[in-house]
C-alpha positions as CSV (number, residue, x, y, z in Angstrom):
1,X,75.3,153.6,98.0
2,X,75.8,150.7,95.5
3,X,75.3,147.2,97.1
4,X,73.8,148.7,100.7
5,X,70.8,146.7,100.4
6,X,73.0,143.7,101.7
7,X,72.1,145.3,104.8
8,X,68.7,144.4,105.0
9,X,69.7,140.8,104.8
10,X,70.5,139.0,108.5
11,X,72.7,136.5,107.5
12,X,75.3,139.8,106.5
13,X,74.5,141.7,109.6
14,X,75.5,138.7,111.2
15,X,78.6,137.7,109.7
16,X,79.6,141.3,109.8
17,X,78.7,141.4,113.9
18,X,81.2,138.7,114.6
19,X,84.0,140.1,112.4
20,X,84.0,143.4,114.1
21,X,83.1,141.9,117.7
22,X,86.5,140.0,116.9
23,X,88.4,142.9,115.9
24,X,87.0,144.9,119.0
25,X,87.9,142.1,121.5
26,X,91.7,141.4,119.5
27,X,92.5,145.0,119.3
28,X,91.1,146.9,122.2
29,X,92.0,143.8,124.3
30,X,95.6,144.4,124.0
31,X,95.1,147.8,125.0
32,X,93.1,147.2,127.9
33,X,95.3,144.4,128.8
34,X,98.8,146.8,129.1
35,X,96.3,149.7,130.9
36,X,95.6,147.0,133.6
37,X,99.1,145.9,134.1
38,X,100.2,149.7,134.4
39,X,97.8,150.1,136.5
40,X,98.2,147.0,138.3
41,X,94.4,145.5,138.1
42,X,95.8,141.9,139.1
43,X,93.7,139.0,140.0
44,X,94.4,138.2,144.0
45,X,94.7,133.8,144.2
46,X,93.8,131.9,147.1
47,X,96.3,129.0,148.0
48,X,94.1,126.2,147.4
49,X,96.7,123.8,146.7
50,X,96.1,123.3,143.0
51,X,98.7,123.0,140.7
52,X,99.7,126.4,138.8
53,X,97.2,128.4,140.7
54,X,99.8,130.7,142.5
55,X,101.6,131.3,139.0
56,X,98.3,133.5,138.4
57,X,98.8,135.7,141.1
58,X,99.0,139.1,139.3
59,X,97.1,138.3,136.3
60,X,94.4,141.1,135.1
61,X,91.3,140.6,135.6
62,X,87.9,143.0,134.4
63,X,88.3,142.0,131.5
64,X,84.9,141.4,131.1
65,X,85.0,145.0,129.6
66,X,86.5,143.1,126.9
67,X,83.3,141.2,126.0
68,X,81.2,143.9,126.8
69,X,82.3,146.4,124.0
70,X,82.7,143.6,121.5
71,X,78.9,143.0,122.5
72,X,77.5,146.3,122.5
73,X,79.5,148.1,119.2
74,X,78.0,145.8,116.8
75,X,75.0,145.2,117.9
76,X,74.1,149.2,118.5
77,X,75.9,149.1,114.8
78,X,74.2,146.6,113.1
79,X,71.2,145.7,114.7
80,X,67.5,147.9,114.7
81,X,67.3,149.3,117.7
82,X,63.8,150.2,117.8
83,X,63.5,146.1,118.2
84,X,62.3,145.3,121.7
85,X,64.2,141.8,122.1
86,X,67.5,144.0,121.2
87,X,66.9,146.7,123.6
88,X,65.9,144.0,126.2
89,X,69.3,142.4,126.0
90,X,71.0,145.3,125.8
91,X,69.4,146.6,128.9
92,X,70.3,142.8,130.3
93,X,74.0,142.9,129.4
94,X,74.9,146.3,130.9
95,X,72.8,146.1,133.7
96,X,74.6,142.5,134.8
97,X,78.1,143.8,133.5
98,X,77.5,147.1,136.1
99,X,77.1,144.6,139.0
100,X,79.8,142.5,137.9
101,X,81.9,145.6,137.3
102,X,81.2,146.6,141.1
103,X,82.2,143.7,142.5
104,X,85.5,143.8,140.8
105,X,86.4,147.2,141.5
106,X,85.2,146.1,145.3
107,X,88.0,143.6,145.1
108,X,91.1,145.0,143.0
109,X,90.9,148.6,143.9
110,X,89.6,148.6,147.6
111,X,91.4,145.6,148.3
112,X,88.5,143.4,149.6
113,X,88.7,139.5,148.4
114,X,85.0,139.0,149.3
115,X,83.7,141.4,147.0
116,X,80.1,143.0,146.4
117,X,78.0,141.3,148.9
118,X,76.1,138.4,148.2
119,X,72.3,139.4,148.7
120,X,73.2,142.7,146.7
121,X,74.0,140.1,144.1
122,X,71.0,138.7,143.7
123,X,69.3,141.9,144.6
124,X,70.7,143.2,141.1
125,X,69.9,139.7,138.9
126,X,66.0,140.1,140.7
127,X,65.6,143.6,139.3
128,X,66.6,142.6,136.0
129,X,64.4,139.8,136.0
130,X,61.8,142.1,137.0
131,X,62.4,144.2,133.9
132,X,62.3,141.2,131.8
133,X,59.3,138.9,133.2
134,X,57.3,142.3,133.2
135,X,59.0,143.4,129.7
136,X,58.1,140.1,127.8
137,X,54.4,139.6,129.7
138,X,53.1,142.7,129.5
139,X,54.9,144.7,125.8
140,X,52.7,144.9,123.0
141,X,55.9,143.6,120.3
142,X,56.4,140.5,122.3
143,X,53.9,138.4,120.2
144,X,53.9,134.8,118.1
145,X,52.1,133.3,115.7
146,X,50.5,130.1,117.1
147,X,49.7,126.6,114.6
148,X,46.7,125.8,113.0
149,X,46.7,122.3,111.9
150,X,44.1,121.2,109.8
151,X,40.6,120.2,111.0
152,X,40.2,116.2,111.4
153,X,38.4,115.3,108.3
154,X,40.9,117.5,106.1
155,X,44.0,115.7,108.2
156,X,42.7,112.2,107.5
157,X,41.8,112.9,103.8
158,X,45.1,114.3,103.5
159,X,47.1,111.2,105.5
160,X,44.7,108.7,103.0
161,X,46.2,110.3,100.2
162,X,49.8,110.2,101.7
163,X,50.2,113.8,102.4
164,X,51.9,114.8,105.6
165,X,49.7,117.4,108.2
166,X,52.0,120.6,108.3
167,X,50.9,123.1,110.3
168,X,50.2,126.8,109.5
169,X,49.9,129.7,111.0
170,X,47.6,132.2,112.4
171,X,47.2,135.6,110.2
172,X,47.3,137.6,113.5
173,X,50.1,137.5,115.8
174,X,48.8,137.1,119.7
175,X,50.0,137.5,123.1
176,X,51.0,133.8,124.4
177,X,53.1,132.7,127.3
178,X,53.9,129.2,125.6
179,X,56.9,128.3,125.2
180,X,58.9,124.8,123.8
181,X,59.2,122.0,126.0
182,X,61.7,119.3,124.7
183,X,60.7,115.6,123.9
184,X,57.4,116.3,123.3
185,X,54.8,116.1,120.5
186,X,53.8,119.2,119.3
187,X,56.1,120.6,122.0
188,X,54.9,123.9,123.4
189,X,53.6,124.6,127.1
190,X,52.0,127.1,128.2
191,X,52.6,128.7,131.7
192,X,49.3,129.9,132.3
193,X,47.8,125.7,132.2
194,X,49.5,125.4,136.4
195,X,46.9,128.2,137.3
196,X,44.0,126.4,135.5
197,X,42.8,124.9,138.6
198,X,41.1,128.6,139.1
199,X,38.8,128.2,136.6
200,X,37.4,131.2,134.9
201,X,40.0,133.7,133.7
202,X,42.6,131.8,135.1
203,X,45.1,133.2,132.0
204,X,44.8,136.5,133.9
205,X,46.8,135.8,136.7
206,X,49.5,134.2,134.7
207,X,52.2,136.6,135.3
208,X,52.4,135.0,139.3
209,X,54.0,132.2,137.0
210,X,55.9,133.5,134.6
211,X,57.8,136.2,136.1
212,X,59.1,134.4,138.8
213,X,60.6,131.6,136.7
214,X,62.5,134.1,134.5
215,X,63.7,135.5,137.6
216,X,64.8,132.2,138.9
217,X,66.4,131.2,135.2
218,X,68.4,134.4,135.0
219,X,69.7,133.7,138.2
220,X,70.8,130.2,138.5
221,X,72.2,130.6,135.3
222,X,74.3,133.9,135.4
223,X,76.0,132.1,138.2
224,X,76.2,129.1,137.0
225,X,78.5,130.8,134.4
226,X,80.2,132.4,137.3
227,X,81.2,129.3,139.4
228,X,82.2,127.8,135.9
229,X,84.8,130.8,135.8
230,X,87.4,129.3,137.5
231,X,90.3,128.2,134.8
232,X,91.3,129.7,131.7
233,X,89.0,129.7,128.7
234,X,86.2,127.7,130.4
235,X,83.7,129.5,131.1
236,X,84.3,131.5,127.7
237,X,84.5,128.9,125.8
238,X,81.1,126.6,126.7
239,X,79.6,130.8,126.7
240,X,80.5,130.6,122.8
241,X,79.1,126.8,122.6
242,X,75.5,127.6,123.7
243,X,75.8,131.0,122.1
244,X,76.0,128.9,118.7
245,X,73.3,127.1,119.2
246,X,70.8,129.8,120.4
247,X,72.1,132.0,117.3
248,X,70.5,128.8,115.2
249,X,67.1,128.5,117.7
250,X,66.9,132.7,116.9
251,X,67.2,132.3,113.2
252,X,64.8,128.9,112.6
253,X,61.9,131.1,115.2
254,X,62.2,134.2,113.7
255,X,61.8,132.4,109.6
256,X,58.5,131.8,108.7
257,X,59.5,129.2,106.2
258,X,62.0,127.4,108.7
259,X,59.9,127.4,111.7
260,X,57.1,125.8,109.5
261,X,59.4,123.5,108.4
262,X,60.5,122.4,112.2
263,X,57.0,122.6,113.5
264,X,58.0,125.2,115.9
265,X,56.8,128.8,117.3
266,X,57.2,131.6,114.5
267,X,58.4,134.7,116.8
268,X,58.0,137.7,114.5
269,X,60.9,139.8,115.2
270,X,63.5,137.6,117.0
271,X,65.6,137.2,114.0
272,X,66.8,140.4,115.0
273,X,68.3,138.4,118.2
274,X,70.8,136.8,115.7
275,X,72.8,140.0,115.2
276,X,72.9,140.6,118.9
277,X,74.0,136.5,120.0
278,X,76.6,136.5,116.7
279,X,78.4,140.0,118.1
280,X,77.9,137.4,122.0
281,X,79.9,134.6,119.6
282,X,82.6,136.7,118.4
283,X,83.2,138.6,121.6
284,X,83.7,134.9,123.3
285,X,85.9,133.9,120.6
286,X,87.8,137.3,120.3
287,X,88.2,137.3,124.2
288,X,89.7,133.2,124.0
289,X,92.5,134.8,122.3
290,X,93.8,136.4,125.7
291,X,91.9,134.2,128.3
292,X,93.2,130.3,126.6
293,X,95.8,129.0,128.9
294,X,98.2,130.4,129.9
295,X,95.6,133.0,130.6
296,X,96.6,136.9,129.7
297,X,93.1,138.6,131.4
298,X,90.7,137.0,133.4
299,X,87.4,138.6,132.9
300,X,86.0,138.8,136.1
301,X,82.3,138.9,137.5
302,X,82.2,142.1,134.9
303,X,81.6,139.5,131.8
304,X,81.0,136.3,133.9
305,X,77.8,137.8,135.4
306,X,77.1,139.3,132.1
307,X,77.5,136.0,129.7
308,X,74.8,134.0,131.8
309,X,72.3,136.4,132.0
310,X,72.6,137.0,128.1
311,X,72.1,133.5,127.5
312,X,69.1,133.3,130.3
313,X,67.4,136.1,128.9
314,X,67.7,135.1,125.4
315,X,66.3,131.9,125.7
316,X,63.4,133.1,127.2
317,X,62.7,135.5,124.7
318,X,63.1,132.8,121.9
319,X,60.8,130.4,124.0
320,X,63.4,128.2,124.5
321,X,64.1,128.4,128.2
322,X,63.4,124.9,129.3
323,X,66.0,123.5,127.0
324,X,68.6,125.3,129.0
325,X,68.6,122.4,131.7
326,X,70.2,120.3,128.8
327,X,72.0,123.5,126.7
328,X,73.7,125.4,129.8
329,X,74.5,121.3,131.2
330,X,77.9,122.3,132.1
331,X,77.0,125.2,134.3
332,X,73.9,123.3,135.4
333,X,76.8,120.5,136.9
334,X,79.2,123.4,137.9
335,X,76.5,124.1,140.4
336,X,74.9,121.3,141.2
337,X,78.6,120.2,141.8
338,X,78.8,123.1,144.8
339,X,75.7,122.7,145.9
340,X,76.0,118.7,146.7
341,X,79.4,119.1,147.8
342,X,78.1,121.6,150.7
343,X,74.5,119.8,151.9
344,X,76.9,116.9,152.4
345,X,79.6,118.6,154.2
346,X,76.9,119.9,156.6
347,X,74.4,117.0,157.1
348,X,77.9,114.8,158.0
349,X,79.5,117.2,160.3
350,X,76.3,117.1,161.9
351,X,75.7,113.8,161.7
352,X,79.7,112.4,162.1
353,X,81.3,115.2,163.9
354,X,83.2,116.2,161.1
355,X,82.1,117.2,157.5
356,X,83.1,114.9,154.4
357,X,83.0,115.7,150.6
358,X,81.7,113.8,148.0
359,X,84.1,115.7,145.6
360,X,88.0,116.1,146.0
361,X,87.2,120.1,145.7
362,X,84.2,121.8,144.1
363,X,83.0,123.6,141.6
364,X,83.2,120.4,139.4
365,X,86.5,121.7,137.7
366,X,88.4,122.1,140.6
367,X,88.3,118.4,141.9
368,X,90.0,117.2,137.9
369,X,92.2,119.0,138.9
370,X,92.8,117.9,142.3
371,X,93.5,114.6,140.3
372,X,96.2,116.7,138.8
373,X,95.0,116.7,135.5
374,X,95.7,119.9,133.5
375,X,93.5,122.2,133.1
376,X,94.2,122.9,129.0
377,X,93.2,119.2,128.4
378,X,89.9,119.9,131.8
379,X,88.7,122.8,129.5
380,X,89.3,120.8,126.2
381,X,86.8,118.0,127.3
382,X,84.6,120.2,128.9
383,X,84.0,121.9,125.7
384,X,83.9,118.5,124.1
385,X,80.5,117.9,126.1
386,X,79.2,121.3,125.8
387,X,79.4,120.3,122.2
388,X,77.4,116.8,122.8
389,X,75.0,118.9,124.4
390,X,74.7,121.7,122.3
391,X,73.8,119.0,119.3
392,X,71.3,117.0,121.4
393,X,69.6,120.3,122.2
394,X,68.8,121.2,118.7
395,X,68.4,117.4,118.0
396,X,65.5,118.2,120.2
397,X,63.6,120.0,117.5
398,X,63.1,117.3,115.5
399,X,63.3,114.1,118.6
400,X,59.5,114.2,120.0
């Protein structure tokens, strides 16, 4: 057909993934949104004494399918599936939306507030984890391209005459666990350097490292972006924020010419990733359309679940995991927010008698609005930082 090659080019696949994740999330959201209410798939509110949080009694909720579809359509439409980061995050996002969908259908349909239990939780985000540590230590396709710089003589020739050392890269792509490490000059880390202290063929036994800190990312960030769910349009919002900017991190890795520009990692194949995070982009911004205040759909733990582990997993696939402390900032605080607020209720009631709380009410969100502030303008400055953080992240790439 005249003017199909344009599908060869990312950039279209791209744009075209977030035009039809939009249409999937704006169209099929309004169906899915009347089946629930027929159906009467409404969200069940504790009486926590915030303001407007009873008027939300009744609202749907799973509508996390929402994101889902708009995910998955474009990506198995657009994208080439015989990629191994694609079918990785597919894998990721319908094995995290299952959970997510269990625990909802737990709570609406058999009518138990508390859920899927806990440890199966966390059962579910350690398989997956599993699958990817194992996935991206041990597959043949998961390779980069390391830096050669230039030997010394050549370098300080070169700085005499006024010419800046670039580096280039290796011919051959290699197995390598290093990944970027922000701040840093010539900013990559490799996992395998903690073992060192074995000597020998310490590099080995590096998978005792690695997969247990993917397993630990993917799950401290998937519910992070849980615990952030809690008013309308956060948690989809910030998803959408950090799904930008590791749509840019996918696209610079996976361009020879643009990673040799940044002095970063060349990933051969990742660029694929950008199809996959731009249909994650448009889903968020599709599903905003129903979830901004006054919320229409809540999505549930059936996309909440879903959206951290999608951002988790793709980091670590684009070597860009330990930038997710700064990126994924607001869910970082979110949690930290919960977990402060309970050591401290404990260690006082133990020490007082009675427990005390550093915050008014936690997760993080919850206590602005204890100060009766509304939530529209709480989720407006949230994203407002998510922003700040999102620039200072890919600032990051250049600030060493």
């Amino acid at each position: 057909m005249p003017g199909a090659n344009v599908f060869n080019y990312i950039s279209f696949r791209a744009a075209m993934a977030v035009i039809i994740s939009l249409l999937i999330s704006m169209v099929f959201g309004k169906k899915l949104i009347r089946i629930l209410h027929k159906r009467q798939v409404g969200e069940s509110i504790r009486d926590l004494g915030l303001t407007g949080q009873k008027e939300k009694e009744g609202t749907p909720t799973m509508g996390g399918i929402i994101i889902l579809a708009s995910i998955l359509i474009p990506t198995l439409l657009l994208a080439r599936l015989e990629n191994v980061y694609v079918l990785l995050m597919l894998s990721v996002t319908i094995w995290l939306g299952s959970i997510g969908f269990l625990d909802d259908y737990i709570k609406v349909f058999k009518k138990d507030k508390s859920g899927l239990s806990g440890k199966f939780k966390i059962i579910g985000q350690i398989g997956i984890g599993l699958i990817v540590g194992i996935t991206l230590y041990f597959n043949s396709n998961v390779v980069v391209k390391e830096k050669i710089y230039s030997p010394p003589q050549t370098m300080i020739a070169g700085q005499a005459a006024g010419i800046q050392e670039l580096p280039r890269y290796a011919p051959q792509a290699t197995k390598s666990l290093e990944t970027t490490i922000p701040f840093i000059k010539n900013n990559e880390f490799n996992y395998s350097r903690i073992l060192s202290f074995l000597g020998g063929n310490y590099q080995k036994w590096a998978w005792l490292i690695f997969i247990p800190i993917v397993i630990l990312i993917i799950t401290a960030v998937s519910n992070g972006a849980n615990i952030t769910d809690g008013i309308d349009g956060l948690a989809t919002g910030t998803s959408a924020i950090i799904g930008v900017t590791l749509m840019i991190f996918a696209y610079v890795s996976g361009n020879y010419v643009f990673a040799d520009y940044l002095h970063i990692m060349y990933i051969p194949n990742c660029s694929e990733l950008v199809i996959f995070m731009a249909a994650f982009v448009g889903a968020c911004i599709g599903f905003l359309w129903y979830n901004s205040y006054p919320a229409q759909v809540f999505m549930g733990d059936t996309g909440s679940l879903a959206l951290g582990g999608i951002i988790a997993v793709f980091a670590i696939a684009i070597r860009k995991e330990l930038l997710l402390p700064i990126l994924c900032g607001i869910f970082l605080i979110e949690n930290l927010s919960v977990m402060m607020q309970v050591s401290y209720f404990k260690y006082t009631r133990k020490k007082y008698g009675e427990g005390r709380r550093i915050f008014k009410m936690s997760p993080l969100h919850h206590h602005y609005q204890k100060l009766n502030i509304h939530e529209s303008k709480i989720v407006s400055r949230f994203w407002i930082v998510g922003i700040m953080l999102a620039v200072l992240t890919i600032v990051t790439l250049k600030l060493r």
